[in-house]
N, C-alpha and C positions, 0 to 999 in steps of 0.2 A: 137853420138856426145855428148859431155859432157854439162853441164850446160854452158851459153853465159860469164854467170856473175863469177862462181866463180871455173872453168874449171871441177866440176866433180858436178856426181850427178843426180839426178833431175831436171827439167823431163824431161824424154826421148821421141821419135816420138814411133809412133805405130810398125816403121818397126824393127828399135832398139832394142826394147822389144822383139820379137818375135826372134828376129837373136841373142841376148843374152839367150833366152829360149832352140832355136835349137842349139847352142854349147852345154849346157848341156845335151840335147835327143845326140847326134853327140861323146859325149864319154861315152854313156850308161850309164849315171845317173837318177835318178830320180828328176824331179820339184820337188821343194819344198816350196808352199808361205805359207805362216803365216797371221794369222789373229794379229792384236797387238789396244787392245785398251787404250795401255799407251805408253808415251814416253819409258820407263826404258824397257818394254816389246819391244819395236821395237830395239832398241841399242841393248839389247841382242842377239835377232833374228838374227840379223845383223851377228855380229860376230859368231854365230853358223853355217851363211855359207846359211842360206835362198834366195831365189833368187827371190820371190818377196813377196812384203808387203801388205795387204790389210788391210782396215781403215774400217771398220762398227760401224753403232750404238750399236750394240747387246756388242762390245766391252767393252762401256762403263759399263753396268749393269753386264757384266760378271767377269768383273774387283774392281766391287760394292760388288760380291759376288751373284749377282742374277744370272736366268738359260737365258742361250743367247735368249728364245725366247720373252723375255722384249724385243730384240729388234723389235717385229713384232707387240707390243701392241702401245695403245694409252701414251704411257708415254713420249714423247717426240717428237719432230724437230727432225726426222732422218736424212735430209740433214744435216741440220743447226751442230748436235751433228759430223757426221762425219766429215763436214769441221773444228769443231773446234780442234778436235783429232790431225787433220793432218795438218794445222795450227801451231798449239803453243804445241803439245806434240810431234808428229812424224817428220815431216819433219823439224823441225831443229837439228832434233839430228839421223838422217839417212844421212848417208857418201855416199853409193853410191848403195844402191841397190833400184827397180823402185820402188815406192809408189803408189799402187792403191785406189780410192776413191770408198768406196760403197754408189750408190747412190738408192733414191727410186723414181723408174723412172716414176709410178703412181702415186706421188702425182699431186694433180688437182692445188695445188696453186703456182706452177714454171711454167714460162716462160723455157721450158726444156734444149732450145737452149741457151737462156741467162746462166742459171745453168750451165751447163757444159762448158763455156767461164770462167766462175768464176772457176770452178774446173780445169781446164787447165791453168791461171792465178795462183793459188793456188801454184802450181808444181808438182802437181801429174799426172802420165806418165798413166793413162787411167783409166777405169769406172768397175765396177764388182755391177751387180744389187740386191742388198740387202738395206731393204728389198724386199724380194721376193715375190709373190703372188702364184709363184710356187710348193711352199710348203703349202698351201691351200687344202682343198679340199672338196668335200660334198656342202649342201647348202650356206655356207657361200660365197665357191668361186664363185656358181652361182650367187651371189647376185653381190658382186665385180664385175664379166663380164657384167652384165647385167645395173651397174650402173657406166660404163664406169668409172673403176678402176682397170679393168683387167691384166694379163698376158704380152696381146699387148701394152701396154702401155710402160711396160720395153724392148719388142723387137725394138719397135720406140726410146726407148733412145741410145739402142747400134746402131743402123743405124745410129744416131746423132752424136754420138762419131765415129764412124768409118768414117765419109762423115767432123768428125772436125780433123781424124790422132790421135785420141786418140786410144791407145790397149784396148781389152776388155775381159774381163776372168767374164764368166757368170754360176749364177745358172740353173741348170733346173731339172726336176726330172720325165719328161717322155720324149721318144724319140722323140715324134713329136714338142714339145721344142725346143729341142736341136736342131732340122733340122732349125725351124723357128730363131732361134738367130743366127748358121751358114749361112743360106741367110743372116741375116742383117749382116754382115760382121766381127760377134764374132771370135774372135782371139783363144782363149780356152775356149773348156765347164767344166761343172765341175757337174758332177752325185751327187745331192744333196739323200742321202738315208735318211734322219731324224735326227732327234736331237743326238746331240753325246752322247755314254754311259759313265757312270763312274763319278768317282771324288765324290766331295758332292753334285750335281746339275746336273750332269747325269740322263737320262732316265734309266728307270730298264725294265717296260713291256711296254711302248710307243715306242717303236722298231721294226726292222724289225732283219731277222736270218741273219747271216753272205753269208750264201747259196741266200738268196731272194738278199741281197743288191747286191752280185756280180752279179746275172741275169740282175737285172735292168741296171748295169753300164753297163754292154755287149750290154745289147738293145742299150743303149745313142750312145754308140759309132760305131756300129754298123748302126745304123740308120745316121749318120751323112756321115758316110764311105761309104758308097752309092751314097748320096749325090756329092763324089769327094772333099768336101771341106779340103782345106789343114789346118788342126786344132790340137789345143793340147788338150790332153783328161786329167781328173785330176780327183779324189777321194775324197768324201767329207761326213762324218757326219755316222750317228747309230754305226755299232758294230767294224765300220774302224778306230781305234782307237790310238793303241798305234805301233811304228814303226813296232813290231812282223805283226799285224794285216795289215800296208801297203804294208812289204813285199809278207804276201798269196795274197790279191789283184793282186798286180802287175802282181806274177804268172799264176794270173788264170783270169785276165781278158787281153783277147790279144787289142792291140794294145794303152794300157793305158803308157801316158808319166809320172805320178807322183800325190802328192797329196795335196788338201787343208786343214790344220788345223788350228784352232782358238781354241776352249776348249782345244783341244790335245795337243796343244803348251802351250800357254800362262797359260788356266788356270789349267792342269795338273802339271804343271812344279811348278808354286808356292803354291798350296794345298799341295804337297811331299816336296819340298824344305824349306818349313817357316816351315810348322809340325815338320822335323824333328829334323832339325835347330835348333827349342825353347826345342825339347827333350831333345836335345847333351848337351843345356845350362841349365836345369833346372837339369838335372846328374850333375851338379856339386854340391858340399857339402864343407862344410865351417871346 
């Protein structure tokens, strides 16, 4: 069903989203969302043919020129930065593909229920949990679970969203994850393997092998496929990179419907396009 107010658009129900996602799995294509933490970055996306949009803080800093995982530091209101993203730079300049809001479903200072009314008032057609605590691990994460900051904290916000009809395309980066966010009624997972490589602010040896990442996405989905839950599987982050690299994936991991990019899009796209761009113009001679 299109927008009430201005017949297209945003935002959409949870089932909408999904039944736009399965037309695309239904002529053997691949998902494709986008991470966009600029207006100009989501416009583009758009007409590239992207089929959903996702709003993170890590946007902002990546778009700053910093490495996405400013968005997991203390440097800002990560609700607060992505409502403002999706607010006054994305969602007035997105025509008609869904807008997803990443939210950090651990923070201890939201009313989470309240939050997500305001992110569904906002216009944006569902929740995708970044920052993640997922991507954590070692003593740190022990501390976080242990000082009720935990993991479960973003499994309780997709139950929240799925029990308010928002869709929810979630991180996770072990299988027993991914089972725990498909119970809460996560719409697609998404095999988080690491920070993306490449560009100027890519990881070099903070990586996993191409060979490990596929293992792990096998397990996610796997483990979910057991489970019976009727879900979309998706691709995300280390050596999963440029389209070459989502094609091997796809081949070699069965039952994966497509993939999440944010560095691979956005800010791959403009490090090669301005570089080369200022090259073509500074070749010119007088």
């Amino acid at each position: 069903m299109p927008n009430p107010w201005t017949g297209k658009g945003n935002p959409y129900t949870k089932q909408e989203v999904r039944d736009r996602l399965q037309a695309v799995v239904d002529q053997k294509k691949a998902i494709i969302a986008a991470g966009a933490g600029t207006g100009i970055s989501a416009k583009f996306i758009e007409k590239g043919g992207a089929d959903l949009l996702i709003i993170y803080n890590s946007g902002r800093f990546r778009m700053s020129g910093h490495g996405s995982t400013a968005g997991m530091m203390a440097y800002g209101d990560a609700n607060a930065v992505a409502m403002e993203i999706g607010e006054f730079e994305v969602l007035p300049v997105v025509e008609e593909i869904p807008v997803i809001c990443g939210v950090h479903g651990s923070d201890p200072r939201r009313r989470m229920w309240h939050f997500l009314g305001q992110v569904k008032d906002m216009g944006f057609s569902g929740v995708n949990n970044f920052p993640t605590h997922s991507i954590i691990d070692g003593h740190f994460r022990n501390v976080l679970e242990e000082t009720g900051m935990g993991f479960q904290k973003e499994v309780e916000m997709v139950n929240l969203a799925t029990r308010m009809d928002m869709f929810s395309i979630v991180y996770v980066a072990k299988p027993e994850e991914a089972v725990q966010m498909a119970d809460a009624g996560a719409d697609a997972i998404i095999a988080h393997v690491g920070t993306t490589v490449g560009g100027s602010i890519g990881v070099t040896g903070a990586t996993v092998s191409m060979d490990a990442a596929l293992e792990r996405t096998q397990a996610i989905v796997d483990a979910v496929k057991k489970a019976n839950h009727d879900t979309f599987f998706l691709a995300h982050g280390g050596p999963i990179n440029t389209p070459e690299d989502v094609r091997y994936t796809l081949d070699h991991v069965s039952g994966l419907h497509g993939f999440v990019g944010a560095s691979s899009l956005e800010r791959m796209g403009v490090e090669k396009s301005l570089t080369n761009l200022t090259k073509e113009f500074k070749s010119l001679t007088l």
